[in-house]
C-alpha positions in Angstrom: -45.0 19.9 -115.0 -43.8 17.4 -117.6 -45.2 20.0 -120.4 -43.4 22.7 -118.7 -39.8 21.2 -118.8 -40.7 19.9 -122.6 -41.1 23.8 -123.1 -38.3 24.5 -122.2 -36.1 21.7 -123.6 -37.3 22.9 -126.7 -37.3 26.6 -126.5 -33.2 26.0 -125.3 -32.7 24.5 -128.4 -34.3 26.7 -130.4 -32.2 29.6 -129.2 -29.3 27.8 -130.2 -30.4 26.7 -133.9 -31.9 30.5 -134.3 -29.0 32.2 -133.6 -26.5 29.9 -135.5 -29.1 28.8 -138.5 -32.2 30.3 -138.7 -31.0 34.6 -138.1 -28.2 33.8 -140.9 -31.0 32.5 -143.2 -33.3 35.3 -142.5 -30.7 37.8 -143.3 -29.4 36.0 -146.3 -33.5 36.6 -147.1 -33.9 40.3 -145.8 -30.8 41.4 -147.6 -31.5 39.6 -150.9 -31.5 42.6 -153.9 -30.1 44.9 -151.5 -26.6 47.0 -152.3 -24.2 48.5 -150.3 -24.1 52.4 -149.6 -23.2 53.8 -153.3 -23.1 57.1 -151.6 -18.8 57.5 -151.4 -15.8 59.3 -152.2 -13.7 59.0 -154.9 -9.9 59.3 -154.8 -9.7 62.5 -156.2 -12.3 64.2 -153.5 -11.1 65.9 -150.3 -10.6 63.1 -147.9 -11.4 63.5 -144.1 -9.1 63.9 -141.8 -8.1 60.1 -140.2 -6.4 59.4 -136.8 -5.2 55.6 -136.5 -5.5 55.1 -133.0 -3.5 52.2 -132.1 -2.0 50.5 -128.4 0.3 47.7 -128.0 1.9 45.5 -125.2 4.4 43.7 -126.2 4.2 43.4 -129.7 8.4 43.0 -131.2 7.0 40.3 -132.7 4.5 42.4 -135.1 4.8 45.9 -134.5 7.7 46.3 -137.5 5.5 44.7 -140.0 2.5 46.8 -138.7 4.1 50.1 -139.0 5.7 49.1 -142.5 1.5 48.9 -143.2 0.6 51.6 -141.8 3.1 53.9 -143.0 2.6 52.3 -147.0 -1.1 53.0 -147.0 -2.3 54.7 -150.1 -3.6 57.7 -148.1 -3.1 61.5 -148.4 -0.3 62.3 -145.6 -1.7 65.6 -145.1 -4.9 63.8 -144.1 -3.7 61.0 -141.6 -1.9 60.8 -138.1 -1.0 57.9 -136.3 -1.3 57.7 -132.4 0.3 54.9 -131.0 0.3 54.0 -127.5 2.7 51.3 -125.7 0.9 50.1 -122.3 4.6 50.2 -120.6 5.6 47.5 -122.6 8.7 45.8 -121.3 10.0 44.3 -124.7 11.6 46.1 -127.5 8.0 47.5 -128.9 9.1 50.9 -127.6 12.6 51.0 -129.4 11.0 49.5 -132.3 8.2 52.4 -132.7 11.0 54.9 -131.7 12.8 54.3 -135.0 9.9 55.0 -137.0 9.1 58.3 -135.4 12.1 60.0 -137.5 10.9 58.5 -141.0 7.4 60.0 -140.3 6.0 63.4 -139.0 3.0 61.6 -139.1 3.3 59.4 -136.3 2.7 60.5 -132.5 4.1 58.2 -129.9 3.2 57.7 -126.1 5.1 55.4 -124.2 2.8 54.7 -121.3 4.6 53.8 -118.3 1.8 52.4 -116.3 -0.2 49.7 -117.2 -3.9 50.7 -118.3 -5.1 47.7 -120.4 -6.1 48.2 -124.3 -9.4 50.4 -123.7 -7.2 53.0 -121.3 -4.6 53.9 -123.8 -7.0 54.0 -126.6 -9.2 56.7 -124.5 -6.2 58.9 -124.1 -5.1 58.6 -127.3 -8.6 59.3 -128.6 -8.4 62.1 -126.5 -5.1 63.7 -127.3 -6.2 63.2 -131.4 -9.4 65.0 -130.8 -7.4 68.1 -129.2 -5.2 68.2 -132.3 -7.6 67.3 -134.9 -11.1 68.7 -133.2 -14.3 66.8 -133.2 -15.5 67.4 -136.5 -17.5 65.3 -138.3 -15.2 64.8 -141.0 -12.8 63.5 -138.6 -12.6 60.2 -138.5 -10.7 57.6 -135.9 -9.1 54.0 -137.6 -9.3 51.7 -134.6 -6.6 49.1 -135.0 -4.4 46.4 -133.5 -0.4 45.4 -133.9 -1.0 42.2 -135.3 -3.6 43.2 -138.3 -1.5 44.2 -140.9 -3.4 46.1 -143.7 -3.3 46.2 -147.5 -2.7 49.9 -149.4 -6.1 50.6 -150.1 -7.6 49.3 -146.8 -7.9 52.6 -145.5 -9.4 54.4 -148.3 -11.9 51.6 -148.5 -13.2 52.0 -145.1 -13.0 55.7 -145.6 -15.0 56.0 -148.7 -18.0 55.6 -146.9 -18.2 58.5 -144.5 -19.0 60.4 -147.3 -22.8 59.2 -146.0 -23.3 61.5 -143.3 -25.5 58.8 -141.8 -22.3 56.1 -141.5 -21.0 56.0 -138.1 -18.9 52.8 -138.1 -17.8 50.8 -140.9 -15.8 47.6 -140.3 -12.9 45.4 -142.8 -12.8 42.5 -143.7 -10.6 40.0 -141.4 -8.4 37.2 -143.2 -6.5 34.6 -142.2 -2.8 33.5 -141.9 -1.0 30.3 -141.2 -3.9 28.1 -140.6 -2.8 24.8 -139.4 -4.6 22.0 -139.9 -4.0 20.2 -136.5 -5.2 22.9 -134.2 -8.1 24.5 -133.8 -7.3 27.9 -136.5 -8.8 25.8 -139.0 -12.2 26.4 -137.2 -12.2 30.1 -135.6 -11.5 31.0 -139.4 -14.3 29.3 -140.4 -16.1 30.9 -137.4 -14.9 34.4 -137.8 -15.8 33.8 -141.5 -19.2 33.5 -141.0 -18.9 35.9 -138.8 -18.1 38.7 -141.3 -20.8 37.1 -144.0 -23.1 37.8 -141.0 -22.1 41.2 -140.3 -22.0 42.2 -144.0 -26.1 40.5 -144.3 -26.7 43.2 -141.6 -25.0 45.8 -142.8 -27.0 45.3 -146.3 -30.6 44.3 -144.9 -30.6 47.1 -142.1 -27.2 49.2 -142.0 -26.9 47.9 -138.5 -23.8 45.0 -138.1 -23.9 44.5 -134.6 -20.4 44.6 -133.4 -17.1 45.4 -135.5 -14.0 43.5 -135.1 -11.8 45.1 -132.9 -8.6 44.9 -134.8 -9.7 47.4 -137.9 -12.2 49.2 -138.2 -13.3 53.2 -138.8 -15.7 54.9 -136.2 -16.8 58.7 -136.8 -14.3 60.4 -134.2 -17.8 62.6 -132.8 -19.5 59.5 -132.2 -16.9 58.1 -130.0 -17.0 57.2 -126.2 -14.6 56.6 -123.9 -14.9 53.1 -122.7 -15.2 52.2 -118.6 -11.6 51.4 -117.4 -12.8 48.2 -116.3 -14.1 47.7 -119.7 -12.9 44.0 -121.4 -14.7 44.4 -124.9 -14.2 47.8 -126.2 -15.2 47.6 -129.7 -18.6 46.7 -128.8 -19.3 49.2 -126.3 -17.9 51.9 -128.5 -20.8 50.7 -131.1 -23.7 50.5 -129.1 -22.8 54.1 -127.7 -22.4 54.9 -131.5 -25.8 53.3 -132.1 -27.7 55.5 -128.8 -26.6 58.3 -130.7 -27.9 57.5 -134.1 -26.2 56.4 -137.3 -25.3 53.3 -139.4 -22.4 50.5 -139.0 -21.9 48.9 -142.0 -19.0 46.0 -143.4 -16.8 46.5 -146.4 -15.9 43.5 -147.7 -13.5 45.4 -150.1 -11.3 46.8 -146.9 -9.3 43.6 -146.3 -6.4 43.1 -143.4 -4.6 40.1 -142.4 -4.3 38.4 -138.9 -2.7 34.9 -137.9 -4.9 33.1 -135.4 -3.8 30.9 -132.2 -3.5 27.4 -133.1 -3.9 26.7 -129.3 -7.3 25.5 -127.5 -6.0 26.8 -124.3 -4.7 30.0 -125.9 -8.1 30.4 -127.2 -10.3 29.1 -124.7 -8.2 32.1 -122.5 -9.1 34.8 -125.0 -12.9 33.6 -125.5 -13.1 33.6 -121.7 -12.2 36.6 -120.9 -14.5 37.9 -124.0 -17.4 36.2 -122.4 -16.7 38.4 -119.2 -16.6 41.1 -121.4 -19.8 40.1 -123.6 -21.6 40.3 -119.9 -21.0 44.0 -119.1 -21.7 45.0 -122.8 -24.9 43.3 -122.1 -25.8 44.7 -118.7 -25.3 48.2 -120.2 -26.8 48.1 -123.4 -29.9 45.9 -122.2 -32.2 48.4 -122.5 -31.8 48.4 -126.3 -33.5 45.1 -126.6 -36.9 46.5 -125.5 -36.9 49.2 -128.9 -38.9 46.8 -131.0 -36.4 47.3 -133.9 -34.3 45.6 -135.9 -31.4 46.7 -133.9 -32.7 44.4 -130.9 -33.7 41.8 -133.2 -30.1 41.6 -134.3 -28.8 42.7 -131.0 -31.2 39.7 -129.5 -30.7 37.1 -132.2 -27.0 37.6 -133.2 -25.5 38.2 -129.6 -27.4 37.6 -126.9 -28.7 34.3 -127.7 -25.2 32.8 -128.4 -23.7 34.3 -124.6 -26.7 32.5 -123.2 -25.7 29.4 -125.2 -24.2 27.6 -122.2 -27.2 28.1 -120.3 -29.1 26.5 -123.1 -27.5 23.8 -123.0 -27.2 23.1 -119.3 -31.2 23.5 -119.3 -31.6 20.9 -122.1 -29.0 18.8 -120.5 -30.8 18.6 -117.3 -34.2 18.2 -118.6 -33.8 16.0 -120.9 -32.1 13.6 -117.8 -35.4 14.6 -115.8 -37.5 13.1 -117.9 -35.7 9.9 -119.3 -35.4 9.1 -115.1 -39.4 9.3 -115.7 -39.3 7.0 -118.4 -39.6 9.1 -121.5 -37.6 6.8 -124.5 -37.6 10.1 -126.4 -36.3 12.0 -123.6 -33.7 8.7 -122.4 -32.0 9.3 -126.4 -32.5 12.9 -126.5 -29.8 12.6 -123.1 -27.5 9.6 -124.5 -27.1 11.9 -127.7 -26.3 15.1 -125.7 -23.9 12.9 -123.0 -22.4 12.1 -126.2 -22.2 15.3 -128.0 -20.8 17.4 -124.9 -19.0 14.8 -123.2 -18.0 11.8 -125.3 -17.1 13.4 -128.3 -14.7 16.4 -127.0 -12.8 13.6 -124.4 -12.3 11.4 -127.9 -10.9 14.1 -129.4 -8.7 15.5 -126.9 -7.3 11.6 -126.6 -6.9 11.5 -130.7 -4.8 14.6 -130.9 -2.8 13.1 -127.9 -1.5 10.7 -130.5 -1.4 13.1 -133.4 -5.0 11.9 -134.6 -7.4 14.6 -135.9 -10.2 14.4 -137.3 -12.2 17.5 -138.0 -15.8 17.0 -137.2 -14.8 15.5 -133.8 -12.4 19.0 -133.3 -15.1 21.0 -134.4 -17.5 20.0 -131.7 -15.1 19.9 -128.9 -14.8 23.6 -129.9 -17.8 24.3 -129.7 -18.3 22.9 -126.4 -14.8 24.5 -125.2 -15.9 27.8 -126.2 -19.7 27.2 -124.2 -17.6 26.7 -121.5 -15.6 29.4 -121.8 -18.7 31.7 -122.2 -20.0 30.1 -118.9 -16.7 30.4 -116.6 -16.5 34.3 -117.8 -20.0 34.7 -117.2 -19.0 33.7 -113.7 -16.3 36.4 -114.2 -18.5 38.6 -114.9 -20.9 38.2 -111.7 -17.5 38.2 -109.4 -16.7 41.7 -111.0 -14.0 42.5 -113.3 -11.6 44.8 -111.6 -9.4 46.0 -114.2 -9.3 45.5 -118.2 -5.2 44.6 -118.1 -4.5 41.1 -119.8 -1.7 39.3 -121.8 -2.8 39.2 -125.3 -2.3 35.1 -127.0 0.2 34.1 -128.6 0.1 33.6 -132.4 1.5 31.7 -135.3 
């Protein structure tokens, strides 16, 4: 018995340093000499067809500054619509789009007046650009959100690519504005950070990133699928479905875009939550893709689905390790003092610290980390409740 919980003490750990060391490492290895798809337009070739497909809620606060990007993008106009959707906003987004509408015949704009949550108005729009556009191959869809803002050539960039008929997805490259230093955007850049050096590794060492960021990124308008209306993370879902029907997803590091983070635990603990939720269904749908025996599920397994189980690693390992220090195991007694520390000790210091305008940034950075287990955890428990309806209030931003 005592063998059997030493197992699995260790095996919960391992998870965790797989996913978060050892797959980053590996990658760094399996993509070493490798080069991105050379295989792409050049500006003076006939450029598919694009169809920004954008919804917002709410957004007065962005949306001028978006459309201002959107509208200066170095793109042919002849080869790119814009299909905006407002989710019945109840601000002055609609007004705000409105006044654009007569500076570009470009632009198409639905003013929803029922709420449908992000995934419902992007599968009407998606739907309304296919019947004006078709579903040709050499149509391509630019998912987006109102508080990326793009460079010129961030378009053309991501576009350059679908001259490989085998690219299905390719994804930007997310920067970041006003990081403070007392809140926690100092970390989810550095998190999101590594997140696009991981994505990019996959896209070079098997032209399969697992996941885009939602809030740019080009997807081949044939391979797209309408996402479940109770759906929470729909940029996922749309590229496993991509994935079942064959192609690439690659990252171009080139295609950069600009987003201000939330400088807020709470505001991000709220997001990461209802991710998590999200993360849950995703995984319940696509499960079947870990049993291929490719590198697909290996980065599907490794990348993902060891880091969702995270808080159930560490809950094992938690419990275990108290097991057998109550049996008298001085291994096991520190292994528990160090993880009572770690979890508990360390994020309640913290959280006291910045009370009095004290931070320090290792102790923040592993009170996020344990904020954002939890958050994984209580969405999981989301998840198993069921998610009714994919309607939320986006967070607030710097």
């Amino acid at each position: 018995m005592g063998f059997f919980l030493q197992l699995i003490f260790w095996l919960s750990l391992l998870g965790l340093v797989h996913s978060y060391l050892l797959y980053p490492i590996w990658l760094r290895w399996k993509s070493a000499n490798k080069k991105q798809n050379t295989n792409v337009y050049s500006s003076g070739d006939q450029l598919p067809m694009v169809s920004v497909l954008m919804s917002v809620y709410n957004e007065e606060a962005v949306i001028k500054e978006k459309m201002e990007s959107l509208l200066a993008l170095d793109y042919p106009k002849d080869r790119l619509r814009f299909y905006i959707g407002s989710d019945c906003s109840a601000d002055q987004t609609n007004s705000i789009v409105d006044a654009f509408h007569s500076l570009s015949s470009q632009l198409r704009f639905h003013p929803f007046v029922q709420r449908r949550g992000k995934p419902g108005v992007i599968n009407e729009l998606a739907e309304i650009a296919l019947k004006e556009q078709g579903k040709d191959p050499q149509h391509v869809f630019l998912m987006t959100d109102a508080s990326v803002m793009l460079r010129e050539d961030t378009l053309f960039e991501l576009i350059k690519h679908f001259k490989n008929e085998e690219i299905m997805i390719v994804d930007a490259n997310m920067l970041h504005t006003d990081i403070q230093s007392k809140g926690i955007a100092q970390l989810e850049n550095q998190y999101i950070s590594s997140e696009v050096k991981v994505k990019h590794l996959e896209s070079l060492a098997f032209g399969k990133m697992i996941g885009p960021f939602g809030g740019c990124y080009a997807l081949r308008a044939s391979h797209f699928a309408p996402v479940p209306d109770n759906f929470l993370v729909d940029d996922f879902y749309i590229t496993m479905r991509a994935f079942e029907k064959g192609g690439l997803a690659i990252n171009e590091l080139n295609a950069i875009c600009y987003e201000s983070l939330p400088d807020s635990m709470s505001e991000e603990y709220r997001r990461k939550r209802r991710i998590s939720a999200g993360n849950f269904q995703n995984l319940q749908t696509f499960r079947h893709l870990l049993w291929k025996g490719d590198y697909l599920a290996f980065a599907f397994f490794s990348h993902k689905v060891l880091r969702w189980l995270g808080p159930f690693f560490l809950i094992f390992a938690s419990v275990i390790s108290l097991i057998l220090a109550i049996g008298g195991n001085i291994l096991y007694q520190n292994l528990f003092l160090l993880m009572i520390i770690g979890l508990i000790g360390v994020p309640v210091l913290d959280f006291l610290l910045s009370k009095i305008g004290i931070n320090i940034q290792p102790l923040r950075a592993l009170r996020y980390f344990v904020m954002m287990n939890l958050a994984l955890l209580e969405g999981f428990f989301k998840y198993l409740k069921g998610v009714k309806t994919n309607v939320w209030q986006p967070p607030r931003r710097n």
